[in-house]
C-alpha positions in Angstrom: 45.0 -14.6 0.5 44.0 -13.6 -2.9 47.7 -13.4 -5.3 48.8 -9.4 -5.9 49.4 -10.1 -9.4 50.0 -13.4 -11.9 52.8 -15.2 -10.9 53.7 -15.9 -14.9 54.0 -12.0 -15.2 56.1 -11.5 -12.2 58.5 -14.0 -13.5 58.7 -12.5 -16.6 59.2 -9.1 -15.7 62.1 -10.3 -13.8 65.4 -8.8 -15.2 67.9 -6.8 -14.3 69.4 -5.6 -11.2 66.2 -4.9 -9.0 64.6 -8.2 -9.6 65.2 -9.4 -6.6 62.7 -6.4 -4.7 60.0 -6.5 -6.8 58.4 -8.9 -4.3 59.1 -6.5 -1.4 57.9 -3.8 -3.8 54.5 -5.5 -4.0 54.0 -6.0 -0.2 55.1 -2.6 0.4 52.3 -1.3 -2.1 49.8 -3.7 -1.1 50.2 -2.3 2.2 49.9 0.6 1.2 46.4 0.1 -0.1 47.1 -0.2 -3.4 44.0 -2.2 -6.0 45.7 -5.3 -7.7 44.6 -4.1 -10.8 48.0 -1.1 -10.6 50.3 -3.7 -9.6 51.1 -4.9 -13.4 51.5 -1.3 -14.8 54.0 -0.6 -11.5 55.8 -4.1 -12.1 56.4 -3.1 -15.9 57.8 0.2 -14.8 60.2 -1.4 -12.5 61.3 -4.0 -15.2 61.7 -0.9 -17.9 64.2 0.8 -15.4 65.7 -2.4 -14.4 66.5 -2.8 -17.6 67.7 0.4 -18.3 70.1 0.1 -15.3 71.3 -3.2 -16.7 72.3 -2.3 -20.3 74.1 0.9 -18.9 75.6 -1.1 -16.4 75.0 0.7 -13.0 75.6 -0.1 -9.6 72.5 -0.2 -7.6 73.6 0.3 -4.4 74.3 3.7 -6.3 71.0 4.3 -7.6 69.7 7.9 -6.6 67.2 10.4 -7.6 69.5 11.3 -10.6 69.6 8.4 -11.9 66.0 8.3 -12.1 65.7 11.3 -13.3 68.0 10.6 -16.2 65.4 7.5 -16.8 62.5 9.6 -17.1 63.7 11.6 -20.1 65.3 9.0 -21.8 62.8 9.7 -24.1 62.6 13.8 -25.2 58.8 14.9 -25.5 57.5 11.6 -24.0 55.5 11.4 -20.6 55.5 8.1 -19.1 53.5 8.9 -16.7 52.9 6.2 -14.2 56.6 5.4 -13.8 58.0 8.6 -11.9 55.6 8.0 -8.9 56.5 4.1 -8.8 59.8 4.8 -9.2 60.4 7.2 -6.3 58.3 5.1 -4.6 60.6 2.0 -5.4 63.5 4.2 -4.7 62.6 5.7 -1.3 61.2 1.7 -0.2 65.1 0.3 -1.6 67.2 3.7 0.6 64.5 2.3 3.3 66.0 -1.4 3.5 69.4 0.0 3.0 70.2 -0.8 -0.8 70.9 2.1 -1.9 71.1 5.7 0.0 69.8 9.2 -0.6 72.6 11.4 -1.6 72.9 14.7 -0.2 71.9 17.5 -2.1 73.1 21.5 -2.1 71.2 23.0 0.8 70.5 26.1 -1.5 67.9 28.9 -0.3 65.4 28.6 1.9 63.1 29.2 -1.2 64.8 25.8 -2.9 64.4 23.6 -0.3 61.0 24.3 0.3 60.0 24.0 -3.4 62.5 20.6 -3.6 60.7 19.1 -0.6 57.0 19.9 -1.5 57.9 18.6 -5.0 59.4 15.4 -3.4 56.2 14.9 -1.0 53.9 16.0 -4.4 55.9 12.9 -5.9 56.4 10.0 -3.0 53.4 11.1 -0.8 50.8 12.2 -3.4 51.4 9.9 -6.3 51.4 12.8 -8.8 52.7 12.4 -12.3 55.5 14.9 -13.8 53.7 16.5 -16.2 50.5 17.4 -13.1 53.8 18.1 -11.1 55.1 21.3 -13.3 51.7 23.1 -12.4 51.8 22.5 -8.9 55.2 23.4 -8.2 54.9 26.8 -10.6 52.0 27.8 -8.6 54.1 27.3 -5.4 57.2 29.5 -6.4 54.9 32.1 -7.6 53.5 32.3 -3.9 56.5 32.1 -2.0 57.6 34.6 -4.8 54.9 36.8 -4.6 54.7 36.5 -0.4 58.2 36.4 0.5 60.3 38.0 -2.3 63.0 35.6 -4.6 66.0 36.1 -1.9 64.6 33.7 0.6 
């Protein structure tokens, strides 16, 4: 079986608190059908955050969406763009094997939790980058605006 990625770079990118996933991580996205050739850019995104957990000293068993979220604009006016899809993705694969677990949200309107869950399956299922993401999801609350009123 041919190696995911270079061993050298995998040790390297090793720090932090979720080091000791990223080799789950890689056979979860090699079984997803992921090329080889995304793999590094994934594993560097992992080792950013992992980093950015360490230095602020989190817990990771308490690692939620809102912490990632927090990630993502740690830089104002800056689009990273390949993180927030590996990072959900890493999140939703660690509440899988029980490291960490999805905290309950407000169950606000119905409206809400339609846009929060097609924004979460936009994210998780289809890969899509925030800044494709803000169109998308616009485009849905003006539907459900324009079809079902805002009290719904």
């Amino acid at each position: 079986m041919k190696t995911f990625i270079d061993p050298n770079l995998l040790q390297r990118l090793r720090v932090g608190p979720l080091a000791p996933y990223l080799d789950a991580y890689l056979k979860h996205i090699e079984q997803e059908g992921f090329l080889p050739s995304s793999a590094p850019m994934q594993m560097y995104a992992i080792a950013r955050f992992s980093k950015w957990l360490r230095d602020r000293q989190f817990d990771l068993h308490q690692v939620d969406e809102a912490a990632v979220n927090r990630f993502l604009k740690r830089d104002p006016g800056v689009v990273h763009t390949c993180e927030s899809a590996t990072l959900r993705r890493l999140l939703a694969m660690l509440q899988q094997i029980g490291v960490t677990v999805a905290r309950a949200s407000e169950p606000g309107t119905c409206h809400q939790r339609f846009i929060v869950d097609y924004r979460r399956y936009l994210l998780r299922e289809r890969g899509l980058a925030e800044a494709t993401l803000v169109y998308f999801v616009r485009f849905a609350e003006q539907f459900l605006s324009a079809r079902f009123g805002n009290e719904t």
